[in-house]
N, C-alpha and C positions, 0 to 999 in steps of 0.2 A: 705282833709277836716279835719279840727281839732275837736277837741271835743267839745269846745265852739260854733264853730258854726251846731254841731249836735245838739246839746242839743239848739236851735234857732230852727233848723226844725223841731226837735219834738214839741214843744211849738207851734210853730206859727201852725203845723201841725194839731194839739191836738184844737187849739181854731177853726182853720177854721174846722174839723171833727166833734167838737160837740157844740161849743160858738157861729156859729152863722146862722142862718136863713133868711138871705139875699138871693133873687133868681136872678140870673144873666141869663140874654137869651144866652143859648149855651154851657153854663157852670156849671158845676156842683162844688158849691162849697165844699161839705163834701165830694165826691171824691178826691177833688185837695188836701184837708187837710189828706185824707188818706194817698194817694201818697207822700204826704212831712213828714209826722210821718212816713211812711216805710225808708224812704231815710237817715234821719236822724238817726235811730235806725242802719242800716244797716255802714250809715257814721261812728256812735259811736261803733258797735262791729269793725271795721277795723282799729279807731282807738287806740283801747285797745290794739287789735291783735300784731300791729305794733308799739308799743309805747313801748319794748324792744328791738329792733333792731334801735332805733332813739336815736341818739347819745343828743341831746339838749342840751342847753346851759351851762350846769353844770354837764356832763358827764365826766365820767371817760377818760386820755387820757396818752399817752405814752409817756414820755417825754426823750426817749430812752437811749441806752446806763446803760440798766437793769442788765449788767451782768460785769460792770466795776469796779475795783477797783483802789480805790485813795490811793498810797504811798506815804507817807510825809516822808522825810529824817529829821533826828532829828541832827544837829552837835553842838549839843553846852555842849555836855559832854566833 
Protein backbone atom coordinates (compact mmCIF):
# COMPACT_ATOMS: atom_id res chain seq x y z
CA UNK A 1 0.00 0.00 0.00
CA UNK A 2 1.51 3.34 -1.08
CA UNK A 3 0.97 6.56 0.48
CA UNK A 4 -1.22 7.94 -2.12
CA UNK A 5 -3.55 5.46 -1.64
CA UNK A 6 -3.37 5.73 2.35
CA UNK A 7 -4.10 9.12 2.23
CA UNK A 8 -7.54 7.77 -0.18
CA UNK A 9 -8.46 5.75 2.85
CA UNK A 10 -8.11 8.24 5.32
CA UNK A 11 -10.19 10.71 3.23
CA UNK A 12 -12.84 8.44 1.95
CA UNK A 13 -12.54 6.96 5.70
CA UNK A 14 -12.94 10.67 7.31
CA UNK A 15 -16.16 11.37 5.12
CA UNK A 16 -17.85 8.07 5.57
CA UNK A 17 -17.02 8.58 9.72
CA UNK A 18 -18.23 11.95 9.89
CA UNK A 19 -19.84 13.46 6.25
CA UNK A 20 -22.46 11.28 5.97
CA UNK A 21 -25.86 10.22 7.52
CA UNK A 22 -27.04 7.80 5.29
CA UNK A 23 -28.49 4.37 7.08
CA UNK A 24 -27.90 1.30 5.30
CA UNK A 25 -29.95 -2.02 6.88
CA UNK A 26 -26.89 -4.18 8.33
CA UNK A 27 -24.43 -1.87 8.04
CA UNK A 28 -22.94 0.61 9.88
CA UNK A 29 -21.71 3.21 7.96
CA UNK A 30 -19.41 5.55 10.47
CA UNK A 31 -18.11 2.19 11.67
CA UNK A 32 -16.89 1.14 8.04
CA UNK A 33 -15.49 4.89 7.82
CA UNK A 34 -13.57 4.27 11.09
CA UNK A 35 -12.31 0.95 10.10
CA UNK A 36 -10.95 2.58 6.62
CA UNK A 37 -9.25 5.81 8.46
CA UNK A 38 -7.46 3.23 10.84
CA UNK A 39 -6.27 1.10 7.75
CA UNK A 40 -5.17 3.99 6.02
CA UNK A 41 -3.35 5.70 8.82
CA UNK A 42 -1.70 2.42 9.79
CA UNK A 43 -1.05 1.76 5.67
CA UNK A 44 0.65 5.43 5.91
CA UNK A 45 2.90 4.93 9.26
CA UNK A 46 4.30 1.53 7.25
CA UNK A 47 4.75 3.35 4.51
CA UNK A 48 7.05 6.00 5.87
CA UNK A 49 8.62 3.21 7.99
CA UNK A 50 9.57 1.40 4.99
CA UNK A 51 10.21 4.16 2.33
CA UNK A 52 14.16 4.07 3.36
CA UNK A 53 14.89 0.59 2.70
CA UNK A 54 12.89 1.10 -1.01
CA UNK A 55 15.22 1.60 -3.41
CA UNK A 56 12.70 3.71 -6.14
CA UNK A 57 13.03 4.86 -9.21
CA UNK A 58 15.85 7.32 -8.75
CA UNK A 59 17.84 5.56 -5.97
CA UNK A 60 21.17 5.41 -5.36
CA UNK A 61 22.84 2.50 -7.28
CA UNK A 62 26.21 0.69 -7.72
CA UNK A 63 27.60 0.86 -10.74
CA UNK A 64 30.59 -1.42 -9.53
CA UNK A 65 33.95 -1.64 -9.89
CA UNK A 66 34.45 1.19 -6.99
CA UNK A 67 37.79 0.34 -6.26
CA UNK A 68 39.38 0.38 -9.81
CA UNK A 69 41.86 2.23 -11.17
CA UNK A 70 42.32 3.53 -14.90
CA UNK A 71 46.17 3.62 -16.25
CA UNK A 72 46.40 5.62 -19.43
CA UNK A 73 50.08 5.12 -20.88
CA UNK A 74 51.19 8.45 -22.23
CA UNK A 75 53.93 7.60 -25.49
CA UNK A 76 54.05 10.56 -27.25
CA UNK A 77 57.10 12.08 -25.36
Amino acid sequence: MGISFSILLIAVGAVLAWAVSAEVSGVDIQVMGIILLIVGILGFVASLVFWSSWGGFGGARDAGGGNQTNIIKDDTA
